[in-house]
N, C-alpha and C positions, 0 to 999 in steps of 0.2 A: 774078883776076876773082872778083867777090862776087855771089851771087843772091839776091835776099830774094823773098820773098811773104808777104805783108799776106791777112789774112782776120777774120774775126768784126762787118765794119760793118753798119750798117743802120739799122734806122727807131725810133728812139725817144721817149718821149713825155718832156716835162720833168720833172726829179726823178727820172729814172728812170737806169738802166746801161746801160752797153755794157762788152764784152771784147774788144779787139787781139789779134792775136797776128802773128808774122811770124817764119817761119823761112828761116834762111841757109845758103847752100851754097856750094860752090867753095873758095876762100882763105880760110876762116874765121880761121884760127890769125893773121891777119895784122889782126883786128877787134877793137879796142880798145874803140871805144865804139857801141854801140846808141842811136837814139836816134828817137825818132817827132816829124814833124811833117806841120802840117797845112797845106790850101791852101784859104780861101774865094772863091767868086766870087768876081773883081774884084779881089782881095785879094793882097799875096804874102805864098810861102808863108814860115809860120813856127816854130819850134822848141817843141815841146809839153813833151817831156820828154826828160834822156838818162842812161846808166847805164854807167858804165865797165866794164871786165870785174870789178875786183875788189871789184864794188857800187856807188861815189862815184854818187850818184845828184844831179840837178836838175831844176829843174820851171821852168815858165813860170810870173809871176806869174797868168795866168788858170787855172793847173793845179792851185795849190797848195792843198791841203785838199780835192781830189774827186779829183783822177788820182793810179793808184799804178803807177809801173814797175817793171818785176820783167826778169829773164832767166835761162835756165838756160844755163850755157856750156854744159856737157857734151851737151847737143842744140841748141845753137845758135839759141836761142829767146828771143824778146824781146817781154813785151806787156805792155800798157797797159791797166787798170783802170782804167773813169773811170766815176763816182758822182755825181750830183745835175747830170745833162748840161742843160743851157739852150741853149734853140735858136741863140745864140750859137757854140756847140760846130759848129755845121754845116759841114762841113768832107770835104773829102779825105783822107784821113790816110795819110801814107808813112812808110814803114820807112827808115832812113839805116845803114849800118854804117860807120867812119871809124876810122884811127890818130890822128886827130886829136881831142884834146877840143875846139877850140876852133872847127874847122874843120869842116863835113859833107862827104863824098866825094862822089864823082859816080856813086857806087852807090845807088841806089831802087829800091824795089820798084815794082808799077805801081798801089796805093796801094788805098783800098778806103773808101766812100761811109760815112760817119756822118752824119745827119739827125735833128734833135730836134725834133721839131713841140711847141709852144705848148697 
């Protein structure tokens, strides 16, 4: 069993940042890949970015050139840098931990509010 918890969202103006962060607990040693997505109204959800353990990083074409994922194994820490946010970005944002790269688990966190106002 995997625990994450998501923090750092919130209310941002366009052109501007936010910081993710999501740390995991439990079965970590069995956590291959990290990986954040998001959930808009209406919308489903979709894969932002992810980062294997040993770095192999990817991004969603709307990610590429403003968000930067990062993780520390050795504390079990995975977050998202995102730069030049557009209200577009508004969104839910979940933490995913997976053996799978190609796959996300059925482990989430309980996700944490980013908002870009115009």
């Amino acid at each position: 069993q995997v625990r994450l918890a998501e923090s750092g969202g919130g209310l941002a103006q366009a052109g501007g940042s936010l910081r993710l962060s999501c740390v995991a607990s439990g079965s970590t040693l069995s956590i291959n890949v990290l990986g954040w997505y998001r959930q808009a109204p209406g919308k489903e959800r979709e894969v932002v970015a992810r980062i294997r353990r040993l770095g192999t990083v990817s991004y969603a074409d709307s990610a590429k050139g403003r968000f930067t994922i990062s993780r520390d194994n050795a504390k079990n820490t995975v977050s998202l840098q995102m730069n030049s946010l557009k209200p577009e970005d508004t969104a839910l944002y979940y933490c995913n931990a997976a053996a799978n790269w190609y796959v996300p688990s059925n482990y989430w966190g309980q996700g944490t509010q980013v908002t870009v106002s115009s």
